[in-house]
N, C-alpha and C positions, 0 to 999 in steps of 0.2 A: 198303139202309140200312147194313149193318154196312160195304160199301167205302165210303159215306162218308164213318162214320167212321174209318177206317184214315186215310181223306186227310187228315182236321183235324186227328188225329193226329200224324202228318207233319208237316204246317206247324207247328203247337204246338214239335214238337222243333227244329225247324228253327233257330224263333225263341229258342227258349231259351240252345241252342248258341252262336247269334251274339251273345247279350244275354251268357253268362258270360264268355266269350272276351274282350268287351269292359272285361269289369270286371278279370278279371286282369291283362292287358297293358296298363292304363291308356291308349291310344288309340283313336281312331277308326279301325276298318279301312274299307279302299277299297272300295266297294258292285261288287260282282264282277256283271257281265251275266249275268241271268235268264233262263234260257229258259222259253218257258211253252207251254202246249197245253191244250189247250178237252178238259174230260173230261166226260162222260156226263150230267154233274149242276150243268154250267155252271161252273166253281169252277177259278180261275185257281193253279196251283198249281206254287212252283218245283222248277226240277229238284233232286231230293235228292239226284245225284253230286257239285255241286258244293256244296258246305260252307263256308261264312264261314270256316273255320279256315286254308284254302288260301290265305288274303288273310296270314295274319300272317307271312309269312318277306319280304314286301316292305320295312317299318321297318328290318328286320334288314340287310338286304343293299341299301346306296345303290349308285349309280353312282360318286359319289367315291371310296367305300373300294375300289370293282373295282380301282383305279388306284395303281398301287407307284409312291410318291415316290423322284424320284431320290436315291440315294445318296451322301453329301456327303464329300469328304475329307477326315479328320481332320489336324488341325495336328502336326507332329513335333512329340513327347515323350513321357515317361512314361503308361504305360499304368497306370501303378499296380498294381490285383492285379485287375484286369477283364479277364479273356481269359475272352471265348466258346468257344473252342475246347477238346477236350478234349485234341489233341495237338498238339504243337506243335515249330518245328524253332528251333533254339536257337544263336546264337552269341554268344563271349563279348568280354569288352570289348576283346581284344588282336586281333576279327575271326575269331579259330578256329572253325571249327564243332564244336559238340557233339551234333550229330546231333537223332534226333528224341526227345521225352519226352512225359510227361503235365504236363498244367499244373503240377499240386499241386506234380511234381519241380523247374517252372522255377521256381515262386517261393519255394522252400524255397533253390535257389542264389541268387536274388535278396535273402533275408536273410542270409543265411549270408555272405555278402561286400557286404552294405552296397551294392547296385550300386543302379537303374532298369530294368526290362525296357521295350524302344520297340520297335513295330510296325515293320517294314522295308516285307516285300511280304505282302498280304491274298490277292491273289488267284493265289495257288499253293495246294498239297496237301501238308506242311499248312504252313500261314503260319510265316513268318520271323519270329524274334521277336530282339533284340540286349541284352544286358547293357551298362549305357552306365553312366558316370559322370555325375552333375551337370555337368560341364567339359565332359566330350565332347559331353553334346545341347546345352552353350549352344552349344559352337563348330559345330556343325552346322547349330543356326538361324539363326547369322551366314552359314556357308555359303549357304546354303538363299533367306537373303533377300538375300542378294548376288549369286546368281545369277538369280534374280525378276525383280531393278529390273534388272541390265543384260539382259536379253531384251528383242527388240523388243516392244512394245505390237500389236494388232490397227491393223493400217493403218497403222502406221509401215515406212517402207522403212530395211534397214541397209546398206550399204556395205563392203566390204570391201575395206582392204588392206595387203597384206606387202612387206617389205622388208628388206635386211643393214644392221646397224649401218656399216658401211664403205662407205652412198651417196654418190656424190658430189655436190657441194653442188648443182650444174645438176639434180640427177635430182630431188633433194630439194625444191628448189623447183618443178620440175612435178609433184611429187606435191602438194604443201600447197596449190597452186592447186586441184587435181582436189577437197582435201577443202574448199576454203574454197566452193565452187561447190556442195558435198552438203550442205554447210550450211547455204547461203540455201537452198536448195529443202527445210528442215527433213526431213532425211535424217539417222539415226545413222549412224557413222562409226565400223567397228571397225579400229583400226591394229594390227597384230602385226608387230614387229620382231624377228629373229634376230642374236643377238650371232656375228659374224664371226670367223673363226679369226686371232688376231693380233691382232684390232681391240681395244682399253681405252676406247672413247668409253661412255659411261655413258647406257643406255637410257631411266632414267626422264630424262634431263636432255635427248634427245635428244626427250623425249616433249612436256618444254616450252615447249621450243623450238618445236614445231609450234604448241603451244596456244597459244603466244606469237602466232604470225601471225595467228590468226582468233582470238583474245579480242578483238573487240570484238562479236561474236555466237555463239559457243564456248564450251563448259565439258565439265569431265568429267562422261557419266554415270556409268563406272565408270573411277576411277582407275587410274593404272598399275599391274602389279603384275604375278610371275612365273607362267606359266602352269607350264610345266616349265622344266630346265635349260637356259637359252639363249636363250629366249622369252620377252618378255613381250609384255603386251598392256592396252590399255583402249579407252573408248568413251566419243567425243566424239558433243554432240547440242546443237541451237541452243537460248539459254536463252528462256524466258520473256517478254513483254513485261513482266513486275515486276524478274527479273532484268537486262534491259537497262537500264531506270531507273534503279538501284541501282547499276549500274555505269556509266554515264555518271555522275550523281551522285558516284561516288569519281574519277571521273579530273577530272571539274570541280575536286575539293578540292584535287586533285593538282596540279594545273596554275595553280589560282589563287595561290599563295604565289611560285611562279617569275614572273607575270606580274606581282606587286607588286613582286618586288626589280629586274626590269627598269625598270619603272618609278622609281623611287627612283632607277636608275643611273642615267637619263638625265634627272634633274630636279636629281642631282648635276655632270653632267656639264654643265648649262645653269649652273649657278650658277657655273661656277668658269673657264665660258667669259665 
């Protein structure tokens, strides 16, 4: 008698346990697999190791949250005064390094001279931080997307090729062939030209001149412009079928006012025959 009741005992707690559990954490827990065994007085009874309570760290911990979202790159600029970090390595806006400090020190020199502090590199020991001006990060976001748009695209092939300002016209013509060929096959086209010892021909003029041959399916994607001393360079890419439109369209305009005054000439040149 008295184990039996021990047993109803048991189950009574059992259930009690699973019933407050339920009320605190506002959900239904997951009904955890019962073992069971025939005891002496027929009375099917669960095993009392495992506990309803063992059910509540499931809600808690999904399969989603297991999983770290990739980590996105922030855009260059101003970090404003949000640095995670508590130390950090410091340069100033003339590019000096000022070695390493504690945050509070960088943005105490970040008011104290009216500057910007910009993330450089994150993922050293400890992160790069730069004193910048307003002027300096715009001119670096113009950098920044100008070097963007002229990188190939995924699946664009680019081309490459160099030359001295002092080609000769024969060589110059089998090259603008080679690029007008990379062009129907919608190939970018990066030309670098090296200004010649002696030579005064003017590279970006030499630059339109090529573009001159192939604009009628040609355009820059990135304009001419000085890489270093002596160099420059840009990159030709076939346009659009809107942009071919648009430009058939202007050379139509172009062409129509010369074929009106021919006409004219020769309707003068009947009347006076």
């Amino acid at each position: 008698m008295t184990a039996l009741c021990t047993i109803r005992h048991l189950c009574q707690a059992t259930r009690n346990e699973s019933r407050y559990a339920k009320r605190f954490f506002g959900t239904l827990l997951p009904q955890t697999p019962q073992k069971r065994f025939f005891s002496p007085f027929s009375i099917l009874v669960p095993d009392p190791r495992k506990s309803a309570v063992f059910g509540l760290t499931q809600p808690f911990c999904t399969a989603e949250k297991s999983h770290k979202e990739p980590k996105t790159t922030a855009a260059f600029g101003s970090v404003g005064r949000r640095i995670p970090y508590r130390i950090v390595h410091v340069i100033n806006q003339d590019g000096e390094s000022l070695g390493n400090m504690h945050r509070a020190e960088a943005l105490k020199l970040m008011d104290e001279h009216n500057l910007k502090l910009v993330l450089l590199r994150e993922n050293v020991e400890p992160p790069v931080y730069r004193l910048m001006t307003g002027q300096q990060i715009h001119e670096e976001q113009l950098k920044r997307a100008e070097k963007k748009k002229a990188s190939p695209k995924p699946g664009v092939v680019q081309k490459e090729l160099s030359f001295s300002s002092a080609i000769a016209k024969n060589d110059l013509e089998i090259k603008t062939k080679q690029i007008a060929q990379w062009i129907e096959k919608k190939h970018h086209v990066k030309i670098t030209i090296r200004q010649a010892k002696g030579s005064d021909t003017d590279m970006f003029t030499l630059f339109d001149q090529i573009l001159e041959t192939v604009s009628e399916k040609a355009t820059y994607l990135s304009k001419p412009k000085v890489t270093r001393e002596g160099v420059s360079t840009c990159i030709l890419r076939h346009m659009s079928d809107k942009e071919l439109k648009a430009h058939q369209k202007l050379e139509n305009q172009k062409n129509s006012p010369v074929k009106k005054d021919e006409n004219e000439d020769l309707k003068s040149n009947d009347l006076h025959q």
